[in-house]
C-alpha positions in Angstrom: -31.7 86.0 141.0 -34.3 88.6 139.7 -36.9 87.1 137.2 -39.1 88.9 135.2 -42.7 87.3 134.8 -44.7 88.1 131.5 -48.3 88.2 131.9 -47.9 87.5 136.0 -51.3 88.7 136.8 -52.8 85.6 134.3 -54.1 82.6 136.2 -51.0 80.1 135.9 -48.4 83.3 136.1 -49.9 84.7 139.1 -49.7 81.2 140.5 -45.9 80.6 139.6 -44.5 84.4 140.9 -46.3 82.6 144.3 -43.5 80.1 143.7 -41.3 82.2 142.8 -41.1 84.2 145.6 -41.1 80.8 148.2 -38.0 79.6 146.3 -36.1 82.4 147.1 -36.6 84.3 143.8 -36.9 88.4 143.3 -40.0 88.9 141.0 -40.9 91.4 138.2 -44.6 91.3 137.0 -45.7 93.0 134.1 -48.9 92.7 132.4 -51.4 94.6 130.7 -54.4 93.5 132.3 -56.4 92.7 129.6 -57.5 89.5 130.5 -56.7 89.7 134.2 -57.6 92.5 137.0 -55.4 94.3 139.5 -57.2 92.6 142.4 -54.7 89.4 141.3 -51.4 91.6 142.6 -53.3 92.0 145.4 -54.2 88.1 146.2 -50.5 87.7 145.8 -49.3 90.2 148.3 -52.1 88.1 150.9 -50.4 85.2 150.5 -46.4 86.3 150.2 -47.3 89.3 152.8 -44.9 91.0 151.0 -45.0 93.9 147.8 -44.9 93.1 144.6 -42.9 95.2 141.9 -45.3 95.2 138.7 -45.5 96.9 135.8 -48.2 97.9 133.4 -46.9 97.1 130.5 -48.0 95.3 127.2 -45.4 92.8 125.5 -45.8 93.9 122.6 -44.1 97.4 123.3 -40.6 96.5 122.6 -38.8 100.0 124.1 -40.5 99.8 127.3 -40.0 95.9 128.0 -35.9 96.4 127.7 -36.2 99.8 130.0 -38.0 97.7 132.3 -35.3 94.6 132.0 -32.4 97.1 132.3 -33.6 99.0 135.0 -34.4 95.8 137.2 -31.4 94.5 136.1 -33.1 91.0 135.1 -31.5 87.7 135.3 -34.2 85.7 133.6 -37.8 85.5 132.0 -40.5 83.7 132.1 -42.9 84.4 129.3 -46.6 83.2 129.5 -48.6 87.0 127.9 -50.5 85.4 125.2 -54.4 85.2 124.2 -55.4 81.5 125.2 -58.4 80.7 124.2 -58.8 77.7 121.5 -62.1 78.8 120.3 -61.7 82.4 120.3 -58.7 82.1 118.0 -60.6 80.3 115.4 -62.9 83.4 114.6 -60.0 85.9 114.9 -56.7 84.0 113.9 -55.1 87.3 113.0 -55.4 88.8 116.5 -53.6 85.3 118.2 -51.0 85.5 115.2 -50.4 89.4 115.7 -50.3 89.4 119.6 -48.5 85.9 120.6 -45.9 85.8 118.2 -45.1 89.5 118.2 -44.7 89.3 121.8 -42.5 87.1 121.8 -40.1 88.2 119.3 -39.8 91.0 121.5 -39.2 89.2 124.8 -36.3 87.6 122.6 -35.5 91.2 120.8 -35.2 92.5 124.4 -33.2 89.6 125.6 -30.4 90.1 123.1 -30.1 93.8 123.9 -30.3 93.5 127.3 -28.1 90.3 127.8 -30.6 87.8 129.5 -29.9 84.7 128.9 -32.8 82.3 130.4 -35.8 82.2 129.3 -39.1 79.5 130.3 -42.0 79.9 127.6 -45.0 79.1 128.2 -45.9 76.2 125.3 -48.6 74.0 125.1 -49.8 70.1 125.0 -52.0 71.3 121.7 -48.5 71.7 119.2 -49.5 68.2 119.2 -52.3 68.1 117.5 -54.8 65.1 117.7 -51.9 62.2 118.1 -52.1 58.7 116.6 -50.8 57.2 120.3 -51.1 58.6 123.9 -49.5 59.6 126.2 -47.4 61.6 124.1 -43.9 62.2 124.5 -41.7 64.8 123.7 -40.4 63.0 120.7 -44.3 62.4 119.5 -44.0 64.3 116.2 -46.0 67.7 116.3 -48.6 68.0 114.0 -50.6 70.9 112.5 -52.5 72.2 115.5 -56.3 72.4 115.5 -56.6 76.0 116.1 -54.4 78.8 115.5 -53.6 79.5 119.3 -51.7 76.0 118.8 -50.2 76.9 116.0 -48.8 80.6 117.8 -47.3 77.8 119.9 -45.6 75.7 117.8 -44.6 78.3 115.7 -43.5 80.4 118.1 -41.2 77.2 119.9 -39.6 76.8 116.3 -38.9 81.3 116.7 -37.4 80.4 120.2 -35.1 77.5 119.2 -33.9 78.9 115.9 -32.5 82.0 118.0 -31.2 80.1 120.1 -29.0 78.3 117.7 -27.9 81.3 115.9 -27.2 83.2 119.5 -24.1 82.4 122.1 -25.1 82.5 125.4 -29.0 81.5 125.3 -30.3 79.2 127.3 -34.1 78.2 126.9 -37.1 75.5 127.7 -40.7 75.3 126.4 -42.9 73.9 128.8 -46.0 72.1 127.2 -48.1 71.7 129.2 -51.4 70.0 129.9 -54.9 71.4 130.8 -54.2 73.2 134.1 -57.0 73.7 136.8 -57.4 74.4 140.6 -56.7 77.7 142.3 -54.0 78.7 145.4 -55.5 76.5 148.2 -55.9 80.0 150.4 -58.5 81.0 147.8 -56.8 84.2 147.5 -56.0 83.7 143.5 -57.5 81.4 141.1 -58.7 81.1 137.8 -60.3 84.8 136.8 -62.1 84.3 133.0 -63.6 87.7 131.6 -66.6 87.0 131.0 -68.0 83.7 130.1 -65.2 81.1 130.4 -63.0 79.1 127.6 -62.3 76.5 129.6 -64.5 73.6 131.4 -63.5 74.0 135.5 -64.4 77.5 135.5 -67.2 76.9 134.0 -68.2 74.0 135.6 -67.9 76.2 139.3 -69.7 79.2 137.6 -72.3 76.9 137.1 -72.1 75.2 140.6 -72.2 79.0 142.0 -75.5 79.8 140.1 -73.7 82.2 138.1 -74.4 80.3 134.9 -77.4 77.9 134.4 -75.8 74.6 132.9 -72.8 73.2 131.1 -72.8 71.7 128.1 -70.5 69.2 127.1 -69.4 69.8 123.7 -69.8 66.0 122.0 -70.8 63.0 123.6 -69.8 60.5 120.4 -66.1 60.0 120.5 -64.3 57.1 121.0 -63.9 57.3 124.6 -65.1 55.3 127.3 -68.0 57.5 127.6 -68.3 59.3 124.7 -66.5 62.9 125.8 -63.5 63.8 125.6 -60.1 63.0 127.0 -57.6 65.5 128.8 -54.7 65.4 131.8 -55.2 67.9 134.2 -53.1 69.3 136.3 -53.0 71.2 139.4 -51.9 75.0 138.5 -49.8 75.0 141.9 -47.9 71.7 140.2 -47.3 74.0 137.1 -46.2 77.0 138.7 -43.3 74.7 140.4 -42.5 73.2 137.0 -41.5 77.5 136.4 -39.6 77.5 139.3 -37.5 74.3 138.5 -37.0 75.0 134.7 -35.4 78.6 135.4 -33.2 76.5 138.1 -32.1 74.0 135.9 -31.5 76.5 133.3 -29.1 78.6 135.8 -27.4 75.8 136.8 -26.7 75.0 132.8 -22.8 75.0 132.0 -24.1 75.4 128.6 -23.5 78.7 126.6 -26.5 77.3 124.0 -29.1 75.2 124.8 -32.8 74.5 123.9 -35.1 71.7 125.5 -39.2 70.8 125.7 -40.7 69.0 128.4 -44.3 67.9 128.8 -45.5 69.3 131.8 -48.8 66.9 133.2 -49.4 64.1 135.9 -49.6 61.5 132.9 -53.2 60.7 133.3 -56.2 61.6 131.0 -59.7 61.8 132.5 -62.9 62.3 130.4 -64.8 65.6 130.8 -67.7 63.6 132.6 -65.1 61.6 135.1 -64.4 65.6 135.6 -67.8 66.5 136.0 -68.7 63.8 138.2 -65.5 64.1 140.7 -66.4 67.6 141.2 -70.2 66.9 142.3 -68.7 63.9 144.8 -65.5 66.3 146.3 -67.9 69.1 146.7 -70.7 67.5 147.6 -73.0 69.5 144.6 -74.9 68.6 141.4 -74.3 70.4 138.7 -76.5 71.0 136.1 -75.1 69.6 132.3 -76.2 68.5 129.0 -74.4 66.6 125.9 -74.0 69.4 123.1 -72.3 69.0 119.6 -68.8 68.9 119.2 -66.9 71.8 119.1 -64.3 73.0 116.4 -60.6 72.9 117.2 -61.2 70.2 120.1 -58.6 67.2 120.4 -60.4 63.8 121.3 -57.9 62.8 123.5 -54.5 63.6 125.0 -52.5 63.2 127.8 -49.0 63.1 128.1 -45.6 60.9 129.6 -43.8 63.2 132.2 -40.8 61.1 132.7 -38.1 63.8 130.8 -39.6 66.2 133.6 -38.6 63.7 136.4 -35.5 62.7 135.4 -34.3 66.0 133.9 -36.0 69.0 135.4 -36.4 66.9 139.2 -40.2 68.3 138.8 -43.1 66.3 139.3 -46.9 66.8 139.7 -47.9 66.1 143.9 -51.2 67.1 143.6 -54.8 65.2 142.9 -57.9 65.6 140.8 -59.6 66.1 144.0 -57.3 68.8 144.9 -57.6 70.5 142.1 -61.2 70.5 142.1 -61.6 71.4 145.5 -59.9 74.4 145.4 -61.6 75.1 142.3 -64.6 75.3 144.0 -63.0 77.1 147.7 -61.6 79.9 144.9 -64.7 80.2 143.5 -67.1 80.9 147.0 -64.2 82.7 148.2 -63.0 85.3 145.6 -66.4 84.7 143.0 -69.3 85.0 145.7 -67.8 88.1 147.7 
């Protein structure tokens, strides 16, 4: 079966076409590299020691992504091409609304033309907003997100289900999942940030590497056992296997429609400074950190159940907090400090 990866050069795509590949799957990348380099296709090849078809190509160009489906003669997609970052898409909502939603209309567009009929998206943990009760569950009510990258999500969840209601023959899941961290444990890909990084483990090892010259934590005053605030983490080698069982379960579907979510986590929440102080004990480094303000769009806590993903998709997360922070830090001094 020949899947085609969207945005397989990002951090948790690279990670799953890995996965991919080890479960017996041909892999199509494309991606247009704008928040990823072409050194990532290469990490890939290290580790499969084989070639990898990819395609420089933006989502967002409808004619080329069905050649590229025809000609490959794709089976299945799996779309993660999207901006990311929750802060970033407060200050320019129009560019997350413009690019991840377009995108993937046209993934779906493409789909119909073409005659795909499975499809993973790549959802997320924040169409949940800040909920009342944790851990959430799939059938916690989503609420208006706190940023408009969570709102691309949910909004583009509701895109993917209403097509798939009005359209025989597709089949589709949205996994939403949780804060992923770590990096491949032969160092060879990992998280790659453009410049000064969204998210707290890559900053937190930028900072460990000298590269940047403290953290700050943004809020010390919630109502959290010490103040910060609460996420599950997951290992990104976990996540990529939840890819990998998703487009199986969806292949082995009798169904002609069908449309599910899963949370995709390890069901435990850990405040930023149990994080911060895991990392300087697995690694053996202090880091250097302060308590800052709070920052706008951030949820105080969350962390989700995982038993749909157990029981349905056979998928659960193998891998520690001190697995994923080790090999946080071994991508880091390996790729980062070449």
């Amino acid at each position: 079966m020949k899947i085609l990866v969207t945005g397989g050069a990002g951090f948790i795509g690279s990670h799953t076409v890995v996965e991919l590949y080890k479960a017996g799957f041909e892999v199509v990348v494309i991606d247009n590299f704008s928040n990823s380099t072409i050194d990532v296709i290469a990490g890939i090849e290290k580790i499969l020691n084989v070639p990898i078809k990819y395609f420089s190509v933006d989502c967002n160009d409808s004619g080329i992504l069905e050649k590229i489906i025809e000609y490959e003669k794709i089976e299945g997609i799996i779309h993660f091409a999207a901006f990311k970052s929750v802060n970033e898409s407060i200050n320019e909502p129009l560019k997350y609304y413009n690019n991840n939603i377009n995108s993937t209309i046209n993934v779906l567009n493409a789909m119909k033309k073409t005659g795909v009929k499975n499809l993973v998206f790549s959802s997320s943990c924040t169409v949940y907003g800040q909920p009342e009760d944790v851990p959430v569950t799939e059938l916690t009510s989503r609420k208006q997100a706190t940023s408009p990258y969570g709102n691309t999500k949910s909004i583009c969840e509701d895109i993917i289900s209403d097509t798939v209601e009005s359209r025989p023959g597709i089949k589709a899941v949205a996994l939403r999942y949780f804060n992923p961290v770590g990096a491949h444990e032969s160092g060879f890909i990992g998280e790659l940030p453009l410049g000064i990084p969204n998210n707290l483990v890559p900053y937190i090892t930028q900072v460990a590497s000298g590269k940047l010259d403290k953290l700050t934590i943004f809020g010390g005053d919630y109502n959290t056992i010490d103040g910060t605030c609460i996420r599950d983490f997951i290992h990104v080698v976990d996540l990529a296997k939840s890819h990998v069982a998703s487009i199986k379960y969806l292949n082995e579907l009798s169904n002609s429609n069908f449309y599910d979510v899963f949370n995709i986590g390890t069901g435990k929440g850990y405040t930023v400074l149990e994080l911060i102080n895991r990392f300087e004990k697995v690694n053996k480094i202090k880091l250097n950190y302060l308590i800052g303000d709070r920052r706008e769009g951030d949820t105080e806590q969350i962390y989700g159940c995982v038993t749909k993903a157990k029981d349905i998709l056979d998928w659960k997360a193998e891998l520690t907090i001190d697995d994923m922070l080790r090999d946080a830090w071994n991508w880091q001094k390996k790729y980062c400090l070449k």
